[in-house]
C-alpha positions in Angstrom: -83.9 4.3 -46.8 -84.9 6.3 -43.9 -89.3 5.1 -44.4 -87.7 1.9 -44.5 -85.5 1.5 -41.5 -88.4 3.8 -39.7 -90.9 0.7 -40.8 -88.9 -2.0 -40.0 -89.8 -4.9 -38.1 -88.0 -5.6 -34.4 -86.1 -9.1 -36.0 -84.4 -6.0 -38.2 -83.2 -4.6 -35.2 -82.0 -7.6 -33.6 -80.3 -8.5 -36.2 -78.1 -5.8 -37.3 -76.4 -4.0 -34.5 -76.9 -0.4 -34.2 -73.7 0.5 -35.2 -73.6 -0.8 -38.9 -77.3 0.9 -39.4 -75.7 4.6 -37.7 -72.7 4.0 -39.8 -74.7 3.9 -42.8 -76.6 6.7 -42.4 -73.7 9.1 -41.7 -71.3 7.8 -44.4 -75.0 9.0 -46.6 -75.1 12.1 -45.5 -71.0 12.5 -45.8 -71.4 11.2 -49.2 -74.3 13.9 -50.2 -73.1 16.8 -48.1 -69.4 16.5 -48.8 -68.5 14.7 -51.6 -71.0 14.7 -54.1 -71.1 18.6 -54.4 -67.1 18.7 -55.4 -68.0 15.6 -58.1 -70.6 17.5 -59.6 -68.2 20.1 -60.1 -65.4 18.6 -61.1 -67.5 16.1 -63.7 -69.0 19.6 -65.2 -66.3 20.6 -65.9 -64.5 17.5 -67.2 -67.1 17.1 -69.5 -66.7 20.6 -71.0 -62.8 20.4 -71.4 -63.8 17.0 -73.2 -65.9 18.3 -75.2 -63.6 21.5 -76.1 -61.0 19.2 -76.6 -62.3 17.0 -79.1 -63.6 20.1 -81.1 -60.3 21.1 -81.3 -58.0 18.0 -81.9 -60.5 17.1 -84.6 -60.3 20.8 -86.3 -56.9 20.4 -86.2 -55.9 16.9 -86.3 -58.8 14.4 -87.1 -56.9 11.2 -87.3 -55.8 11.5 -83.9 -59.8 10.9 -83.0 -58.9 7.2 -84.6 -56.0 5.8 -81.7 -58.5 7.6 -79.4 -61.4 6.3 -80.1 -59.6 2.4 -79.2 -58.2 4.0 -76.4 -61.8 4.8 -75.0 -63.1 1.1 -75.9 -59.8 -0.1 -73.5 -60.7 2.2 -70.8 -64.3 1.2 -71.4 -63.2 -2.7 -70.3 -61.1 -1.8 -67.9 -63.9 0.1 -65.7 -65.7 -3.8 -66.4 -62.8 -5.4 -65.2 -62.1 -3.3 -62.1 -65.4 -2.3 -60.8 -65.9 -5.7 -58.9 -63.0 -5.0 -57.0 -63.8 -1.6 -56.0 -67.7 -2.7 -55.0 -66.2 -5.0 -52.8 -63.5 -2.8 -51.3 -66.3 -0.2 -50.6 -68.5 -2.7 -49.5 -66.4 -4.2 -46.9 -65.4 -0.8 -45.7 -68.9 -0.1 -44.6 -69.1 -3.6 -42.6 -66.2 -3.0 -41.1 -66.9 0.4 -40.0 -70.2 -1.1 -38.1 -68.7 -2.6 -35.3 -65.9 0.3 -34.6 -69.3 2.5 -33.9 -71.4 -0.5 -32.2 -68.7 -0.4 -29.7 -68.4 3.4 -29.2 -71.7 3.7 -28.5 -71.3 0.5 -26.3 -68.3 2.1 -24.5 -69.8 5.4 -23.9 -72.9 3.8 -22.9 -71.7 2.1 -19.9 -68.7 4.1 -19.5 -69.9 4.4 -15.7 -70.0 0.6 -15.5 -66.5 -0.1 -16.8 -64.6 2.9 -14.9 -66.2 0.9 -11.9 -64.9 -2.5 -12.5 -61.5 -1.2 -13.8 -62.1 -2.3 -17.6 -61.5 0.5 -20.1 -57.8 -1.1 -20.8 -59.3 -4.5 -22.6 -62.1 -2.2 -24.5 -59.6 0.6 -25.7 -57.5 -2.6 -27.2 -60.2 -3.9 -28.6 -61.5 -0.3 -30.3 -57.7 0.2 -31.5 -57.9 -2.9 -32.8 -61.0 -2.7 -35.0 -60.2 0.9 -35.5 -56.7 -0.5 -37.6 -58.9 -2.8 -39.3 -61.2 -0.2 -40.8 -58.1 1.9 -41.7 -56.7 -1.2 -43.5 -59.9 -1.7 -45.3 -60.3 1.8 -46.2 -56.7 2.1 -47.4 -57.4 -0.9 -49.5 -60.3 0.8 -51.1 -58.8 4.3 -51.4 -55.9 2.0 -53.5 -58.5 0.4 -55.7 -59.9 3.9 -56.6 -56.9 5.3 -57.4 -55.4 2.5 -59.5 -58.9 2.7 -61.5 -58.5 6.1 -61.8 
């Protein structure tokens, strides 16, 4: 992504603002640096009590594994069913968090500018304002995620 972006024509530049592109980057590195690490974890060692488990129940009860086994084809559709839902939950959260940082770095840009002709009031509304509309979206997808999981 980064050779990419680094490559890019201008009409790329002019077209997204620099916000979205920033905001993709970090929410990235967030992603590898933060969250990834505990998933990796936490999947290891899912998959080992899985495993254990199903060594277990079948030692000791093995028609148990049948009512399982349907139970893992209906959570098998229902990942079908919901994933739409959460790729567009996550995917609006990342528009919407494009403009929130366009207009940070616009603010502290030409903070000089609007101290001078007395305008910080109308930009703050507006920042609070698209800052409760990315915590509405992300709320929205952190909802999704849960009722998948």
């Amino acid at each position: 992504m980064t050779e990419s972006t680094l490559r890019a024509k201008i009409v790329f530049f002019d077209s997204n603002p620099i916000g979205r592109i920033v905001t993709r980057f970090s929410k990235d590195i967030t992603v590898i640096d933060l969250i990834l690490t505990y998933y990796i974890v936490m999947i290891t060692f899912g998959i080992l009590k899985l495993i254990t488990t199903v060594i277990v129940v079948s030692i000791v009860n093995p028609y148990i594994l049948i009512p399982a086994f349907f139970l893992f084809i209906l959570m098998i559709w229902l990942m079908k069913f919901a994933s739409p839902a959460l790729l567009e939950a996550q995917r609006l959260d990342s528009v919407i968090r494009g403009p929130i940082n366009s207009m940070f770095a616009m603010v502290v840009g030409g903070l000089v500018s609007l101290r001078a002709i007395n305008r910080l009031d109308y930009f703050s509304r507006n920042f609070q304002h698209e800052v409760e509309k990315g915590t509405n979206v992300t709320f929205t997808y952190n909802g999704v995620n849960r009722w998948i999981s």
